[in-house]
C-alpha positions in Angstrom: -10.5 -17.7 7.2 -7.4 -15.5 6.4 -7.5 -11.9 7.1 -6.0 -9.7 4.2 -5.5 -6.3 3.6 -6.3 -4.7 -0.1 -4.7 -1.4 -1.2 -5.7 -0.4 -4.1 -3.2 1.8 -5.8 -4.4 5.6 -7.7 -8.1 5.6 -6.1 -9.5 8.8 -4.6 -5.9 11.1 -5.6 -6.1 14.5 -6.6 -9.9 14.2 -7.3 -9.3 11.3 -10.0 -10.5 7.8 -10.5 -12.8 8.8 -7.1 -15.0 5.7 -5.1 -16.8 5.8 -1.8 -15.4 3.7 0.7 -19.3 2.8 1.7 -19.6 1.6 -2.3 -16.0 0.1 -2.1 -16.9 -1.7 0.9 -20.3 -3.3 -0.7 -18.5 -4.2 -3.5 -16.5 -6.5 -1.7 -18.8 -7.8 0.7 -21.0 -8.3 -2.8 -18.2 -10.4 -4.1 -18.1 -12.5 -1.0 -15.9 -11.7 1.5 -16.2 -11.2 5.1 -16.3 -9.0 8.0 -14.7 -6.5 5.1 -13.7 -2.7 6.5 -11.9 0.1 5.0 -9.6 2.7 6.7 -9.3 6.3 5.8 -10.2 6.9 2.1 -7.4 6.4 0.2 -8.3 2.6 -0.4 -7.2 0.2 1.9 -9.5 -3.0 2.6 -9.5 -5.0 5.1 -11.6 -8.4 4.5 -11.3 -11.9 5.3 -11.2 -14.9 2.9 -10.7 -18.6 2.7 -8.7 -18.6 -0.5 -5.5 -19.1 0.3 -3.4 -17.9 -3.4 -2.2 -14.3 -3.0 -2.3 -13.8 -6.8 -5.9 -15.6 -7.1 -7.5 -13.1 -4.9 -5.6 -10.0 -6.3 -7.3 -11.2 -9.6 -10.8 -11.6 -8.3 -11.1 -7.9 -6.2 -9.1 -6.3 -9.4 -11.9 -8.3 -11.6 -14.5 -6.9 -9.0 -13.4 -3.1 -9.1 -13.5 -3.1 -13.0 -16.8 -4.5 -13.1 -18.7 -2.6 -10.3 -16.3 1.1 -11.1 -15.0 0.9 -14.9 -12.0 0.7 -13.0 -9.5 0.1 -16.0 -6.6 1.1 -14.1 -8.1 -1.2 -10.8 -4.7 -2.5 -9.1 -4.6 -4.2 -6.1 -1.4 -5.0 -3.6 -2.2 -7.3 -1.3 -1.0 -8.5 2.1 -1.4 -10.9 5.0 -2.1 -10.2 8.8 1.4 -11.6 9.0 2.9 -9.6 6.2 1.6 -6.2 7.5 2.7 -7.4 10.8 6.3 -7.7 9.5 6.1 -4.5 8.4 6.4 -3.1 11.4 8.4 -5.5 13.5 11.2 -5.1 10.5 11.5 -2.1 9.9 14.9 -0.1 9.7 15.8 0.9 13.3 14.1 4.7 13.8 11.8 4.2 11.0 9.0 6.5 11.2 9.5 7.6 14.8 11.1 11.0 14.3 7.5 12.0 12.1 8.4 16.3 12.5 11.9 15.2 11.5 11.5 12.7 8.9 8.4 12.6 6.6 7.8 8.2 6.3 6.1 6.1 3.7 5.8 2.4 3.0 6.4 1.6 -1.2 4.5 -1.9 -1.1 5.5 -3.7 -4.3 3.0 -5.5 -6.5 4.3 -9.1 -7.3 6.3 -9.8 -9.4 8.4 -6.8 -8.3 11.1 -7.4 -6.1 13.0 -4.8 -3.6 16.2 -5.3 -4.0 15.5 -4.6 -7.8 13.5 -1.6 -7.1 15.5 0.1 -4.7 18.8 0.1 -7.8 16.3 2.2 -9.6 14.8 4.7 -7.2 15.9 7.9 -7.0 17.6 9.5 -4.2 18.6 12.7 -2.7 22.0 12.5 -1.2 21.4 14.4 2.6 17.6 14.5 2.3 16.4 10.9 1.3 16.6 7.2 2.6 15.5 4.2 1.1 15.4 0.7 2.0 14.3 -2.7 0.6 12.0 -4.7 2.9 10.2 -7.7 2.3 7.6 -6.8 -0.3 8.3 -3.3 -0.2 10.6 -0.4 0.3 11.0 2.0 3.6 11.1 5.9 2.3 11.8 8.6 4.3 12.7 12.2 3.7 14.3 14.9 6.0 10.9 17.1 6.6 12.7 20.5 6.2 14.0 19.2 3.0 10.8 17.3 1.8 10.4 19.7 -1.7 13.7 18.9 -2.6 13.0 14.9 -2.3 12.9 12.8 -5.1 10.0 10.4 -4.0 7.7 12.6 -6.1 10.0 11.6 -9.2 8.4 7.8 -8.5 5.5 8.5 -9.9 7.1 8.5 -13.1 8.7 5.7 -13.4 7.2 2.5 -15.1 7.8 0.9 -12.1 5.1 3.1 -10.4 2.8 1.0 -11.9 3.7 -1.9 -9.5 3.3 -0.3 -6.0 1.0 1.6 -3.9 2.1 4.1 -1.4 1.1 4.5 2.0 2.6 6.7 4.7 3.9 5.1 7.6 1.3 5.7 10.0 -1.1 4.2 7.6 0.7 1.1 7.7 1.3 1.1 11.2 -2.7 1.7 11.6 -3.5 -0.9 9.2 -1.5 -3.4 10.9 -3.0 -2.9 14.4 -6.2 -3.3 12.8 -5.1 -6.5 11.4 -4.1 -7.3 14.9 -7.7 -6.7 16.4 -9.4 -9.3 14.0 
């Protein structure tokens, strides 16, 4: 058995598109996986499978959520104990561990989206803003005393939004030590 983490991308944000974690987390175990959990509610799952394909299992939880929620907009990024674990280990020297200087988040990029792609079309705020591609995803951070004039906000605008699911750093760095309990 693999262990996997699911985030689900626009669940449970600004009182839209809302479902329980307790209902998210029968859903899954419902659709057979294992030893399933979730962390804080803004939709991450951690769950354990045997299937081995990436892009089959992204299907079948995205097939799950619009069944079980009339989830239409159900969209899953998914990732590997060892891909959360590189996460962390590569991150860009100092990421995330000035957190009253510099606010952190982790852009993970839905397949086929690639980094190197993304990160030309991001954009940034010279003096307040710093972006960097990462395996799978992009590093963001954002001078706190500066945060409202930050252009990670204008992501969500972007078509590309539609291929990633943020998480703040210390969600990713929680995620991953849970991961590394299992």
């Amino acid at each position: 058995m693999a262990q996997y983490v699911a985030l689900l991308r626009g669940i449970n944000v600004g009182g839209k598109n809302q479902i329980r974690m307790a209902d998210l987390k029968a859903c899954l175990e419902e659709g057979g996986f294992e030893n399933v959990a979730t962390y804080i509610a803004s939709g991450n799952v951690l769950f354990e499978s045997g299937e081995r394909s990436a892009a089959r299992l992204t299907q079948r939880i995205e097939g799950l959520l619009s069944a079980r929620f009339n989830h239409y907009l159900a969209s899953v990024v998914l990732r590997t104990k060892a891909q959360m674990r590189s996460v962390v280990e590569r991150a860009p020297k100092g990421f995330g561990s000035q957190p009253s200087r510099y606010l952190s988040d982790v852009l993970f990029l839905k397949p086929p989206a690639r980094a190197s792609a993304v990160l030309k079309s991001l954009p940034t705020k010279e003096g307040v803003d710093q972006a960097h591609a990462g395996p799978g995803l992009i590093y963001w951070s954002r001078l706190a005393s500066r945060a409202s004039s930050s252009r990670v906000s204008r992501v969500a605008s972007m078509p590309i939004y539609k291929s990633m699911t943020i998480r703040s750093w210390s969600t990713a760095v929680k995620l991953a030590e849970l991961m590394g309990r299992g």
